[in-house]
C-alpha positions in Angstrom: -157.4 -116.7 85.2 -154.7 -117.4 88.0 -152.3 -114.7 88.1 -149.5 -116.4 87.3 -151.4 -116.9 84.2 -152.2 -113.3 83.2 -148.6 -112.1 83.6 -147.4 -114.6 81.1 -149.8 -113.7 78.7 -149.6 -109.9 79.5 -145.8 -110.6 78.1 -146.6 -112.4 75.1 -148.9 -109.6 73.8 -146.8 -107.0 75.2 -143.4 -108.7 73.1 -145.7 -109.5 70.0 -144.5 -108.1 66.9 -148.1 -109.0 65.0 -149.5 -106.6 67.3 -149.4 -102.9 67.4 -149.2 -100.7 69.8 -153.3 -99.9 70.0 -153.9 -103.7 69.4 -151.6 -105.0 72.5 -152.9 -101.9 74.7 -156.5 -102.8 74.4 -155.8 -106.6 74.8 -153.6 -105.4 77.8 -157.1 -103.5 79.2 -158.8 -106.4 78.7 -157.2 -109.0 80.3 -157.2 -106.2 83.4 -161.0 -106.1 83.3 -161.5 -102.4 81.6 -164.6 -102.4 79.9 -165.1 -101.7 76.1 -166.5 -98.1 76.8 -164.0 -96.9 78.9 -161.4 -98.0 76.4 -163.5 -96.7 73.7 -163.3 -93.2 74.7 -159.3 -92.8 75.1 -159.0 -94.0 71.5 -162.2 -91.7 70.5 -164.2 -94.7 69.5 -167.3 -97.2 70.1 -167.6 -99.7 72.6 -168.3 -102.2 69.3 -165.3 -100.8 67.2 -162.9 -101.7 70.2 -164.5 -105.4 70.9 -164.1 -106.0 66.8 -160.4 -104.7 67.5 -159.5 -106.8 69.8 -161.5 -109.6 68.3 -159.0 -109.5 65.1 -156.0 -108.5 67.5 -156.8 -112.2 69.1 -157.3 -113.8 65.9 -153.8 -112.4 64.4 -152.2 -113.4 67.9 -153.7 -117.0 67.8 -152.8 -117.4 64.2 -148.7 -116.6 65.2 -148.8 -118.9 68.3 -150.5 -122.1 65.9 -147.6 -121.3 63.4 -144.9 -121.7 65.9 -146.0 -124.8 67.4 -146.2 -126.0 63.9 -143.0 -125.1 63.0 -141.8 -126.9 66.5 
């Protein structure tokens, strides 16, 4: 992604109010190229738990961006 475009979503995730705080910092990892593992062991968990994480934290994130261009 061009920069330009991972600061804008770094703020949308970072001002999401779907998200909490674990959710947004592992998306926030993410998008910065950490890999599962290393996230894995601050929050004391498996690389797999943290990839299903963020797997529903995307899912919750793209369900509150299609309601608000429905609501547009």
């Amino acid at each position: 992604m061009a920069n330009q475009t991972l600061k804008y979503f770094s703020s949308l995730v970072s001002d999401s109010h779907e998200l909490n705080h674990r959710e947004k910092d592992i998306l926030l990892r993410r998008l910065k190229n950490q890999h599962l593992r290393k996230i894995g062991r601050k929050y004391e968990v498996t690389a797999e738990r943290i990839r299903q994480i963020e797997e529903q934290a995307l899912g919750k994130f793209t369900k509150k961006i299609l309601q608000l261009l429905l609501l547009d």
